[in-house]
C-alpha positions, -999 to +999 in steps of 0.1 A: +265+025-257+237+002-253+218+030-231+225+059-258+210+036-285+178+034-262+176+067-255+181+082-292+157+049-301+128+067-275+135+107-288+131+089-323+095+074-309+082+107-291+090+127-326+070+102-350+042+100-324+038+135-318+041+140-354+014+119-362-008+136-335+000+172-349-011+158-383-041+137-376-056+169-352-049+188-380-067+171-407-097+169-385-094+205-379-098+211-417-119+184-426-139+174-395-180+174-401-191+210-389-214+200-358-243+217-345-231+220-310-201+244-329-224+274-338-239+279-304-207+274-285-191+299-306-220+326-307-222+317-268-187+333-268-197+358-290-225+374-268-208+375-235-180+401-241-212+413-259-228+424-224-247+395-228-256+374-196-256+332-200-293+317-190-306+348-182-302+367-218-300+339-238-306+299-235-268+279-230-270+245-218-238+238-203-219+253-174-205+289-181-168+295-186-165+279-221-184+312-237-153+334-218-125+313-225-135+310-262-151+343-262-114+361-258-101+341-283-123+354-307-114+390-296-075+383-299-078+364-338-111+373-345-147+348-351-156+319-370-153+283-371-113+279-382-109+302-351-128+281-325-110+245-339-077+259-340-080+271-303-099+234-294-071+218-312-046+237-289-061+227-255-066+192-267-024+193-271-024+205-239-048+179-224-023+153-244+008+170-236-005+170-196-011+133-195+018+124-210+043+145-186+020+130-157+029+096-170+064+102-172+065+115-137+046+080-125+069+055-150+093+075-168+100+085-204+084+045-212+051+050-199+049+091-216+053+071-248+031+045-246+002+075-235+012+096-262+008+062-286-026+054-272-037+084-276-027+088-318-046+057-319-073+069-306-093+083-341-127+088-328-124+105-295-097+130-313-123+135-336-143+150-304-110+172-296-113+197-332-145+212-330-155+236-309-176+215-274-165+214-245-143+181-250-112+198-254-110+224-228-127+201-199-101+171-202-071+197-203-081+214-170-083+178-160-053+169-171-039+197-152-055+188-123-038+151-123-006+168-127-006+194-103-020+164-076+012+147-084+035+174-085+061+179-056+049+208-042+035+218-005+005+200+003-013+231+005-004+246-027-007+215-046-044+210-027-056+243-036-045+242-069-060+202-083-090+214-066-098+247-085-084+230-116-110+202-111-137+231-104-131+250-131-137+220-150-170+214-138-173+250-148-173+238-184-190+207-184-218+196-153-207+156-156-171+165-144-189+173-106-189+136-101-152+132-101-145+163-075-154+138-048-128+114-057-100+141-063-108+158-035-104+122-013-068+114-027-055+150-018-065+140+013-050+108+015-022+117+002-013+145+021+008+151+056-016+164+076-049+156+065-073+170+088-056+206+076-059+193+040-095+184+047-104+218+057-082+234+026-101+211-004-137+217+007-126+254+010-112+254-021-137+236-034-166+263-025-150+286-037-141+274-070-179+262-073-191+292-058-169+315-084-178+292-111-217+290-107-224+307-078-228+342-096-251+327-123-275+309-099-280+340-079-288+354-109-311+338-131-313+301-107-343+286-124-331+298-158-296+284-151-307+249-137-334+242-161-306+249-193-278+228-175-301+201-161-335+200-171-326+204-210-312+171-206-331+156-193-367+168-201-375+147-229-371+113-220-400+099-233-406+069-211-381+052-183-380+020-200-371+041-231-341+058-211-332+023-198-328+010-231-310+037-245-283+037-219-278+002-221-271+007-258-247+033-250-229+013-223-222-012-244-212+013-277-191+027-254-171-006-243-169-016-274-154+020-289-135+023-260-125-018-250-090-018-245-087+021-226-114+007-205-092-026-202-065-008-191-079+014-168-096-011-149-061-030-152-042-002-134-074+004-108-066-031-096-030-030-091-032+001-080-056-013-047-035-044-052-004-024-043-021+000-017-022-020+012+020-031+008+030+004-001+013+024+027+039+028+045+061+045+019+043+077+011+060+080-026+047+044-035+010+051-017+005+080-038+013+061-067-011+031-060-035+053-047-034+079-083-037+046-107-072+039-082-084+074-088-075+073-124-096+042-127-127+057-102-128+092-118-130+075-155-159+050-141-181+078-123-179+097-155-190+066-179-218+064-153-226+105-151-226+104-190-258+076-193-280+103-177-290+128-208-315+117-225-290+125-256-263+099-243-238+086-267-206+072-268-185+104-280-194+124-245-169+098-226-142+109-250-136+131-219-118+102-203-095+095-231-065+114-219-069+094-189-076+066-195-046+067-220-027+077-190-036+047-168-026+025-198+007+038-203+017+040-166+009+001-161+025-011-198+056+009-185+052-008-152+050-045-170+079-033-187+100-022-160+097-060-141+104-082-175+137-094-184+151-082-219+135-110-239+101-106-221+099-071-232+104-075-268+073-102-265+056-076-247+064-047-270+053-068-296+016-073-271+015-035-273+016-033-309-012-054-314-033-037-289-027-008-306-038-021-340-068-033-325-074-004-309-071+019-334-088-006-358-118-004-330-119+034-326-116+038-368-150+017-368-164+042-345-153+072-365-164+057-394-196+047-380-206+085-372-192+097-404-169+127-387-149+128-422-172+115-454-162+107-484-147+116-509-128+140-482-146+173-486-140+207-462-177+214-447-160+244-433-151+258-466-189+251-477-199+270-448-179+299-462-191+293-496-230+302-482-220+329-457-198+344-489-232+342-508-254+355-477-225+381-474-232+397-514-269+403-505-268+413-471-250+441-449-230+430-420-254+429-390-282+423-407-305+392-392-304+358-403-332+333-392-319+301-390-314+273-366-273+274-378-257+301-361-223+291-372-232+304-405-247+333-394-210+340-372-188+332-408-214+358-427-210+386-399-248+384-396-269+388-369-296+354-353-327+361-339-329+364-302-342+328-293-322+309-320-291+311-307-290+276-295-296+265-330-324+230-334-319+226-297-336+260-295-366+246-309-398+236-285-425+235-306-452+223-281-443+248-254-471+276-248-458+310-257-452+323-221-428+293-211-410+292-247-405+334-239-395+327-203-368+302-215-357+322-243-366+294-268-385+292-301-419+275-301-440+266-335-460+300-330-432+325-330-414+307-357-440+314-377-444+350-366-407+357-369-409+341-406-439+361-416-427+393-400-391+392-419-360+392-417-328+402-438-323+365-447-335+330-439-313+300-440-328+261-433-312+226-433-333+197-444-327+184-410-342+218-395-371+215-416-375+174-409-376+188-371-406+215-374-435+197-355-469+199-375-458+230-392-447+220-423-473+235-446-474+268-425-438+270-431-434+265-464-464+289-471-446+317-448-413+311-466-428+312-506-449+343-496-423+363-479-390+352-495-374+338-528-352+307-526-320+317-539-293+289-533-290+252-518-253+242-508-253+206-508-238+187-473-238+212-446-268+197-423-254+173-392-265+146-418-250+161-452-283+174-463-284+200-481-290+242-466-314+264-484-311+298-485-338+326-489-339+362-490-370+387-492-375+401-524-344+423-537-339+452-557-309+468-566-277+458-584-272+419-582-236+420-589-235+384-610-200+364-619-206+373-656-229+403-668-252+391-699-277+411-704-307+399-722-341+414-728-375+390-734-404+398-751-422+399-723-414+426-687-385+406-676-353+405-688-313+382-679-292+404-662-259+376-661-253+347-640-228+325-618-215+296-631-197+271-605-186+235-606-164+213-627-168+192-658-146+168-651-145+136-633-171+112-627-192+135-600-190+161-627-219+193-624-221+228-631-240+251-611-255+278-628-274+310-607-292+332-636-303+367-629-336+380-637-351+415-633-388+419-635-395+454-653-429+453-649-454+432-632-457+400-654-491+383-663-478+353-672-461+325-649-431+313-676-412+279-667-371+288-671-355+260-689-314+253-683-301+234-709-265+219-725-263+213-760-238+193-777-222+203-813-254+186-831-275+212-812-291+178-788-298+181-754-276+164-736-285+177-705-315+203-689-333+216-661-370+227-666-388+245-638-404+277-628-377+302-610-367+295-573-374+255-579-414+263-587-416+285-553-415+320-564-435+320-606-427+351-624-458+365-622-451+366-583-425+388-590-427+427-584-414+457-607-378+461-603-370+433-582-337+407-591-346+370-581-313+347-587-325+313-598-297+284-593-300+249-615-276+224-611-266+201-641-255+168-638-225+159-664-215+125-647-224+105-682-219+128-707-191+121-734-164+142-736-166+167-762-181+208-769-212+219-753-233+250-753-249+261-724-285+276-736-312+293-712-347+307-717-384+306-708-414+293-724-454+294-714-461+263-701-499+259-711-492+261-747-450+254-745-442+285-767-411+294-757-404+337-749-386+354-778-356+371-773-351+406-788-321+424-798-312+461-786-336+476-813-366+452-802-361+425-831-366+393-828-329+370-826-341+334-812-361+320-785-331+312-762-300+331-747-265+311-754-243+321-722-214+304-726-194+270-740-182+239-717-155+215-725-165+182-713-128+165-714 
């Protein structure tokens, strides 16, 4: 009775925990800040079933099977970002679901629980396993490696098979070559006859590296090592600089990671504790000898992952799944020696780690802001500006832009060179080594900016980034395009993305056709209006649509304004069109600009407002009449339409 009520007590467990895992990876699936690194991963994938050849074609700095793996995905349920962190999501599950099965196989159903529960609690490096990087897939083919090298199979079979598993790995992410060493030595050691399984590993072991890279480094070498290495690595500024950096991140890292690290290290010492007694019995050597490796593997890569000069704590999120592992297998092993009222104390230990684990890890997450708030869904956002990019553009056309994940959600083209978004940007290189690397330097940005393209899209982190261009940019940009949009909290930092597209002609298409003609060669065509008036963040933003029907002598400023019952402002936005970048008498005949404002309504009372727009002169502050069909005169400002301000 007692048993049954133990084991309906531990289904009950594995159901809440993996419940909780389902829902926390899939609120950072929805709500997770979009990252940088998730647009070139993703268009990676797109251009090699495209023909396309990594390093050689295009710049990729990482080891090559991500773009294929992810790259068929996006053939089977089609591209964009939901795509990419639904699939990232899956293999994470699989990493999880592979440790915990590994850890029940070492300690039983115990130890599979206490993983899985480490590993819920563990809010910032699942916060690395929903985005599209190479997190996700890397620690699953880990993960799969550990269980294979534990399953009961042949010695031959199970050799070959951690071995590729372990080399396929390094196929998606360099650091993981440190560990192949390790894994490689407990094969060995663990098998029969281990002169035979010496000969099989380092076989397998070529030709898993060989299949993996070899191909690659035949054909574009240089190309290939200076992308996976070099890029790096190239910009550390000063080795006292470096040394400082990674002793930040060391210690960020134990403190993120303080009680998975405690753990592991735990289990690395029992396990060498337990070596020398349990050598003789080969089931008991191979476990003492797997809780060592666990604890080597995870301390090669915390050292591999202080070389880039971009080091941070995140990239050892690689070892979470084992280092979760280690941590279950020796609480389950604690467990199994304690008498019944020694293992409530202890389960009661467990708990508090966990707390102060998660507590530690929430800091982290909090820290690098992977959710902000209030909550808001950056993907949807991203949609929202590729919808936009979409009504004014034809699929395949080019965007320039450093953000190729929104170029992938419009079904636009980027500019050869750009596809490894900001990290694609050298602006000191000379011209021949920035063509030879297939990167953008400060001269052909500007030359791809002045000779055009189909639309231009820039965060205010991009443009903090252009080196000693500034002016030249802006200049390029209000000579050969017209601002059109700004979506607030897209950039890596929640700045805000501006978009731009060459001059337009044609039919715009607005929300809500009001047509309005000016005494003057321009007249309203209609205009979006977006937002909310209530709550305390309240705003509208309104998009007018102009059409110039003549060339214009005069540069008018546009004024926006909200008007409460008594005909007051309560709220307005004066400027010339495009925010001052592109005055009407910039504009040419028949050409539509869309001009966006954004009104604040945060302190307004609640009540009836009309939303008024027109232009005026601003030398003498006239303001431009409006005429009526048969060329009268009916007020100097267009009423579109009334808010209710509850």
């Amino acid at each position: 009775m007692r048993d049954g009520f133990a084991a309906l007590r531990a289904q009950w467990g594995f159901v809440c925990v993996a419940l909780i895992l389902v829902a926390e990876l899939g609120f950072l699936v929805l709500y997770r800040q979009v990252n940088l690194d998730e647009g070139w991963y993703l268009w990676a994938s797109k251009l090699v079933y495209e023909g396309k050849l990594l390093y050689r074609d295009f710049a990729y700095p990482q080891t090559p099977l991500l773009p294929y793996v992810y790259g068929l995905g996006q053939l089977v349920v089609g591209e964009g970002l939901y795509q990419g962190r639904v699939l990232t999501a899956l293999f994470a599950l699989l990493a999880i679901g592979l440790s915990a099965a590994t850890a029940a196989r070492l300690a039983g159903r115990t130890a599979a629980l206490v993983t899985l529960a480490l590993i819920s609690a563990s809010f910032f490096a699942l916060a690395q396993f929903t985005y599209t990087a190479t997190y996700a897939l890397t620690a699953s083919l880990l993960a799969a490696a550990l269980w294979v090298a534990l399953a009961p199979w042949p010695d031959t079979r199970r050799n070959v098979g951690a071995t590729l598993l372990v080399c396929l790995a390094v196929g998606v992410r360099l650091s993981v070559v440190v560990v192949l060493p390790w894994m490689m030595l407990f094969l060995v050691l663990t098998s029969l006859q281990r002169l035979r399984a010496l000969a099989t590993v380092f076989a397998a072991s070529a030709l898993g590296l060989g299949l993996a890279l070899g191909l690659y480094w035949l054909l574009s070498g240089e190309l290939m090592v200076y992308d996976i290495v070099g890029f790096h690595t190239d910009r550390l500024l000063r080795a006292e600089w470096h040394q400082l950096r990674m002793w930040h991140m060391g210690w960020r890292t134990l403190f993120d990671f303080l009680a998975l690290i405690g753990f592991t290290v735990a289990a690395g010492v029992t396990g060498a504790w337990r070596l020398g007694r349990a050598w003789a019995d080969p089931m008991a050597r191979r476990r003492a000898l797997f809780l060592l490796l666990l604890c080597v593997m995870t301390g090669t890569l915390f050292v591999a992952h202080l070389m880039p000069r971009t080091t941070d704590s995140y990239y050892n999120t690689l070892q979470m799944p084992m280092m979760s592992l280690a941590g279950g297998v020796l609480l389950a092993m604690w467990l199994a020696h304690e008498g019944p009222r020694a293992r409530r104390y202890l389960w009661l230990l467990i708990g508090i780690v966990l707390v102060a684990h998660a507590a530690r890890q929430g800091s982290g997450f909090h820290r690098d802001q992977y959710v902000v708030t209030p909550v808001r869904n950056q993907v949807a956002l991203v949609r929202e500006a590729a919808a936009l990019l979409r009504r004014f553009t034809a699929p395949d056309d080019t965007l320039l832009s450093f953000s190729p994940h929104l170029a992938l959600e419009a079904g636009l083209r980027v500019k050869p060179g750009y596809e490894m978004a900001i990290f694609a940007y050298r602006p000191t290189w000379s011209d021949e080594k920035a063509a030879r690397y297939r990167v953008v330097n400060n001269t052909r940005l500007l030359a791809d900016l002045r000779a055009g393209a189909d639309a231009v899209a820039f965060t205010g982190f991009d443009v903090e980034q252009i080196y000693g261009e500034h002016e030249a940019m802006q200049q390029a940009l209000t000579a050969h395009y017209r601002w059109v949009a700004q979506v607030g909290g897209l950039g890596p930092y929640n700045d805000a993305l501006d978009l731009y597209l060459p001059p337009q002609f044609g039919d715009p298409q607005p929300q809500t056709h009001h047509p309005a003609d000016f005494a003057a060669p321009l007249a309203l065509l209609g205009y979006d209006l977006n937002g909310s008036p209530r709550g305390d963040t309240a705003a509208l933003s309104v998009a007018l649509y102009w059409r110039a029907l003549a060339p214009i002598a005069t540069a008018y400023t546009v004024f926006v304004q909200l008007l409460d019952m008594g005909g007051a402002l309560a709220v307005g936005w004066d400027n010339p069109p495009c925010r001052g970048t592109c005055p009407t008498d910039t504009w040419l005949a028949g050409e539509f600009v869309r001009d966006e404002y954004l009104l604040p309504l945060s302190g307004l009372p609640p009540g009836e407002y009309t939303l008024h727009v027109g232009l005026y002169d601003p030398e003498t502050g006239e303001r431009l009449p409006v005429l009526s069909p048969a060329g009268g005169v009916v007020g100097d400002s267009v009423v579109l339409t009334s808010v209710s301000r509850p």
